[in-house]
N, C-alpha and C positions, 0 to 999 in steps of 0.2 A: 486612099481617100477618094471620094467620088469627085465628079466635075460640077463643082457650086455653083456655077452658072447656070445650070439646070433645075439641079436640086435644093433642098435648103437640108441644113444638117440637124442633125437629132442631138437626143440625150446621150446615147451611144457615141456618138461624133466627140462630144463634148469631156464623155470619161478616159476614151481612148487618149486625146489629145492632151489630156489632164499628166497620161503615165509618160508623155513625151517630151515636154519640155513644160517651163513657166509660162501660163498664160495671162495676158495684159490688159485688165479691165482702162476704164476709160477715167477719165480726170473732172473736176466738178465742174456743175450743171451751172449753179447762181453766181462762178466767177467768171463763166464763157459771158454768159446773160447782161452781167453789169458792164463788160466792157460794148456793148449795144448802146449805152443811152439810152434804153428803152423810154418813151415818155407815159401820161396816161391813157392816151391815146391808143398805142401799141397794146394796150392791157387793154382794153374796153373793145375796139374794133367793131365791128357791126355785131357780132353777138350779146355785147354788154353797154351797148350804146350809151341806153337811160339806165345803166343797176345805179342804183342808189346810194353806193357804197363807195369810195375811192378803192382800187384795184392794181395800182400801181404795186409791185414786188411778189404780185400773186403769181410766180414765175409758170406756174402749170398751166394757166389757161392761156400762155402763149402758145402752148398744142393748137389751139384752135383758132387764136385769136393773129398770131403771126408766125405758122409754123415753116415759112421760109426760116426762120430766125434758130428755129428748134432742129430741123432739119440739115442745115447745116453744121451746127455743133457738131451732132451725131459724124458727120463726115469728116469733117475735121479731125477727129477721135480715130475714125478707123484711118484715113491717111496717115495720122503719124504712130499708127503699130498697135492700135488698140484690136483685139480678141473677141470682148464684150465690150457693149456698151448698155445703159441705166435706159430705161425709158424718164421721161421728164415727169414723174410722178411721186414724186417726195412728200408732198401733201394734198395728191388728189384722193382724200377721203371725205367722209361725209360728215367724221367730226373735224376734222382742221378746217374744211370749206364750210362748215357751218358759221366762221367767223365773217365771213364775206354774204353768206344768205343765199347760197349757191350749194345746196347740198345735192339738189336735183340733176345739175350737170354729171356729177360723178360716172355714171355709166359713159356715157361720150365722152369724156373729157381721157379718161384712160384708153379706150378706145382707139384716139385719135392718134394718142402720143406712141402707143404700142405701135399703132400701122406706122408712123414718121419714122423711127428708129429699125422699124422691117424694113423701110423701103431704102434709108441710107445702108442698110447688109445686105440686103440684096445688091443694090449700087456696088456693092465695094466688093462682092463676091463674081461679079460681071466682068470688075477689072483685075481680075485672080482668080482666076477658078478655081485654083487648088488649095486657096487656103479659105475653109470656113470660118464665118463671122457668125456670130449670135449675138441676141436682144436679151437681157436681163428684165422684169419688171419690178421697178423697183417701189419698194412697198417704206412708207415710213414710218417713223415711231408715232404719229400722231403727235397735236400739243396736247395732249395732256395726258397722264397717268393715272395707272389703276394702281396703284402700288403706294402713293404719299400722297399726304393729304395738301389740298393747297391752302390752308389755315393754320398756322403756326399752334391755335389757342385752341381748335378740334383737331387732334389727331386720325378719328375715325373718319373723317368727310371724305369724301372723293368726288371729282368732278365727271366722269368717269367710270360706268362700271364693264366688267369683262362680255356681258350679253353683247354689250353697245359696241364694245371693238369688236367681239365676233362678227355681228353682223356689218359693220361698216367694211372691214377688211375681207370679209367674203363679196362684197358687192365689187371690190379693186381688183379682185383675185379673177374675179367673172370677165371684166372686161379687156384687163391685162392679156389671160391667157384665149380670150377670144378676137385679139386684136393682133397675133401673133408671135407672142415672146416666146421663146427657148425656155425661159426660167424665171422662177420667182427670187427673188431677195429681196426680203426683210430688213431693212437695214438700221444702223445708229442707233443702236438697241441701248435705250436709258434703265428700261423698266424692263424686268425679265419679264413679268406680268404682261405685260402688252405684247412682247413676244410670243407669250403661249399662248394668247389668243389670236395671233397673227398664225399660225402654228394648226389651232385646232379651226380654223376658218379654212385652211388651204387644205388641211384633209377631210373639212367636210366637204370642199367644193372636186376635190378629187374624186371623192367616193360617188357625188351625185354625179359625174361625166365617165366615171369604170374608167381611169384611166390618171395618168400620173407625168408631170415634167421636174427636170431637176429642181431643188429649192439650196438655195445658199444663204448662210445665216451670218452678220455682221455685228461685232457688240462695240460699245463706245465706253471705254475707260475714260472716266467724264477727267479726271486732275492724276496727281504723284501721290493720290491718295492709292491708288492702283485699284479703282471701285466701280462701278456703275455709277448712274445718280441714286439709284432704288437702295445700293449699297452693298449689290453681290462684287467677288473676286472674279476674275476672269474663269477660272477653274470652276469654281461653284454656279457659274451662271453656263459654265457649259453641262454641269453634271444635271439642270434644271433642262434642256432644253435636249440631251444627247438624242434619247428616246424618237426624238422625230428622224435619227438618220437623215442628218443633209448633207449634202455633197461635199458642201466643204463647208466651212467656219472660218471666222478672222474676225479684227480691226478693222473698225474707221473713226474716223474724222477726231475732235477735239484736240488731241496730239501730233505732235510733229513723230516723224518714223522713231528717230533715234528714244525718244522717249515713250515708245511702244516697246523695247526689246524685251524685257524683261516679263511682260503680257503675253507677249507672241510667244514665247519662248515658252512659259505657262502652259499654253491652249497646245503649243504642239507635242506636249509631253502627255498632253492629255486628252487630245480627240485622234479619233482612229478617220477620220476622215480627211479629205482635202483639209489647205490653209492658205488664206490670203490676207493680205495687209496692204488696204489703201488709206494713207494718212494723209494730212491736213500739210498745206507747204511751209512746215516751221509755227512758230506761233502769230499769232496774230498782228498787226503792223500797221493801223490804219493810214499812217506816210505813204505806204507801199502801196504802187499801180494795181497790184492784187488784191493785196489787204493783206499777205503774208509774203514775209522776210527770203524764203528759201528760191533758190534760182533751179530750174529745173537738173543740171549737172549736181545740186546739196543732194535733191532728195533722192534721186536715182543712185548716188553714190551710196546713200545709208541703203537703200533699200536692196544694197549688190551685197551686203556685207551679210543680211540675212540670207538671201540666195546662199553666199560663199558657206554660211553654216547650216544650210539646209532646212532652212525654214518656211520657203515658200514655196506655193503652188501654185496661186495668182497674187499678181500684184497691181496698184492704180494709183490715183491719186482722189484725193478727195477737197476740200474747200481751200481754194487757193490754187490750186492745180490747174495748169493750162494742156492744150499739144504740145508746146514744145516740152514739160517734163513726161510725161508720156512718151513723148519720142524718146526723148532719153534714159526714160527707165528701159521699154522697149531695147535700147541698145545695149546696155549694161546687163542687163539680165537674161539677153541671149546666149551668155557664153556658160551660165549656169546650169547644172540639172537640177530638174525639182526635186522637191519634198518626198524621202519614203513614207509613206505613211505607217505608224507605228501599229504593234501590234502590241494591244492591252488588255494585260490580265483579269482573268472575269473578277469580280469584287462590286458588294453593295455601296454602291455611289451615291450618296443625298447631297442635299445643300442647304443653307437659312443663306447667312450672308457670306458663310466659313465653306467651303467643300467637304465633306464628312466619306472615310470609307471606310468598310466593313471587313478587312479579306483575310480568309481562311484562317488555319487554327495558332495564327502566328500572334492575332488579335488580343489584345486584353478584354477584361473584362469591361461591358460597354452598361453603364448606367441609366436606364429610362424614367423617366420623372411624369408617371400616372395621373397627377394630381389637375392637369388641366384636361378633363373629362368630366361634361357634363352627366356621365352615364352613372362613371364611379366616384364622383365628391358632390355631393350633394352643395356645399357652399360655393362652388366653379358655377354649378350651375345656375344657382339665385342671382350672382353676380352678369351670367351672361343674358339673362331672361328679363336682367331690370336697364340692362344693358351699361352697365358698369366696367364697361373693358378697361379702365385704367387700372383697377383694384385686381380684375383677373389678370393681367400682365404682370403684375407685383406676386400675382401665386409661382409665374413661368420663371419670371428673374430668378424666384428664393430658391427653387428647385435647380435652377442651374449652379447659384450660387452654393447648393449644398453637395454638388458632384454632380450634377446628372449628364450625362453625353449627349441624351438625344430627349427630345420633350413629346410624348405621343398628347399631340392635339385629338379630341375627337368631341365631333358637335352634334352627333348622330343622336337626336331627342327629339318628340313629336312637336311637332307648332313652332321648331328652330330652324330659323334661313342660316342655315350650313356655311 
């Protein structure tokens, strides 16, 4: 390895060190934040003086507004054995800041938070030089979905469409990786949909700079339903998303570790790349100093027993997570080796909310149901054109219900928004 005090480490850096042991993301952002007392004040600062809006919890614009406060978290993280750390950008986008009237910050405000979290790696690579530290940008799911409707009584509405995250999450992508991250992550993935627009935003901003950094991908098993919110399986939202090859995949947040096993355990039998798992400290507890029940020796303990079965490739903490459970997974999980990463057989991989595969001549016979084609049913199409999608849904149902395996959609018809 080179001398880090020097230099700053790459992507390269980052894979090699991937095949050498477990590496230690950092612990959450809004449970360092709230033990601050932050007031309004501290949210407002000279940049939001007069906004017109109360700003208190708007935890990202303390990049700008107090990032003593930001800055040292980040430290904090790397002192007790964190690897990576997040930039403070969980919702600095231009639809979550749209709620505040602050869409126009976006470019700075990523900017800002990227360089704070470079400068506590840098810091912390000063006082080590042998061991590199790297910045994550961390990308969120936005509030709101392309995937469910927010109206119980329209199922088709969206608040929401995939242009709009395209572009919002290429403008975080821009400033992220201009502001010095290592790496993107997308994180707390509700809605696969806003994932792959998160997804097709990062390779268009790659393609316009000829040039490319790791990206790691996070999904959020919302309950013991074992589901997204959107309502894919861990498995089927990874077979939605394989395609972009990212570094690694995992969990976060919603669950406590122990009730992640059975997910993780899913995703590693089924992504050929990295795997990490940072969970939530136990569930929820509003009594508790943190706001959750697990003491940093709980979570780190669950999280040794994945290590023990070969599960992980990174590990962290997420809402409710301090340094000291960091320190402590840091401890426990250094006696570990990582994750092999599997090698998996080629096979036609789809997804809806089930995983679906295809593979070789072992397969049965796989039933396709033609009939939701505007092209070939003339009655599909009347119904999509007067815009009746409850009644064309009822054609997809009765096709599944009469055997069909797979449903070929096709919307390919002139004067039809696809």
């Amino acid at each position: 390895m080179a001398d880090f005090s020097k230099t700053r480490p790459t992507g390269a850096d980052l894979e090699e060190l991937l095949t050498k042991r477990i590496l230690i993301l950092d612990g959450a952002m809004g449970t360092m934040i709230q033990q601050e007392k932050l007031e309004e004040d501290d949210f407002r600062g000279e940049y939001f003086k007069n906004h017109g809006i109360e700003l208190k919890g708007n935890n990202d614009l303390l990049c700008l507004t107090r990032p003593d406060v930001i800055r040292n978290i980040h430290r904090s993280y790397f002192d007790a054995g964190s690897d990576l750390v997040e930039t403070n950008t969980f919702s600095a986008t231009s639809i979550a800041m749209a709620d505040y009237n602050l869409e126009e910050i976006v470019p700075e405000l990523n900017l800002n938070a990227a360089k704070l979290a470079r400068e506590a790696a840098d810091e912390a690579m000063i006082k080590d030089p042998s061991r590199p530290r790297f910045v994550a940008g961390a990308i969120g799911p936005t509030n709101r979905t392309a995937s469910l409707s927010p109206d119980v009584n329209d199922p088709a509405l969206r608040n929401v469409h995939f242009d709009e995250l395209v572009e919002a999450y290429f403008a975080q992508t821009k400033a992220l990786v201009e502001g010095g991250v290592d790496l993107l992550l997308p994180e707390t993935t509700f809605d696969t949909l806003n994932l792959k627009a998160a997804i097709f935003a990062i390779e268009n901003y790659f393609d316009s700079i000829g040039k490319r950094i790791p990206v790691i991908m996070s999904i959020t098993i919302t309950d013991a339903s074992g589901r997204t919110l959107s309502g894919q399986t861990a498995e089927a939202c990874w077979n939605s998303i394989a395609h972009a090859k990212p570094l690694a995949v995992g969990l976060n947040c919603a669950l406590g570790a122990d009730a992640m096993r059975p997910y993780l355990q899913a995703l590693s039998k089924n992504a050929d790349c990295y795997l990490h798992c940072y969970p939530n400290a136990g569930l929820p507890n509003p009594l508790s100093e943190t706001g959750y029940d697990e003491k940093p020796e709980d979570t780190a303990s669950s999280l040794s027993v994945f290590a023990k079965d070969g599960l992980l490739n990174l590990a962290g903490g997420c809402c409710g997570t301090t340094p000291d459970h960091i320190h402590a997974i840091s401890e426990q999980l250094s006696e570990f080796e990582p994750r092999e990463r599997p090698v998996i057989d080629p096979a036609l991989r789809l997804s809806g909310l089930e995983p679906f595969e295809l593979k070789g001549k072992s397969t049965s016979l796989m039933m396709v149901g033609e009939r939701t084609n505007v092209t070939g049913s003339p009655r599909f199409r009347k119904l999509i054109e007067k815009e009746d999608y409850e009644s064309a849904i009822k054609i997809a149902k009765q096709q599944v219900e009469n055997g069909a395996n797979v449903i070929d959609v096709n919307f390919d018809a002139a004067l039809l928004d696809g």
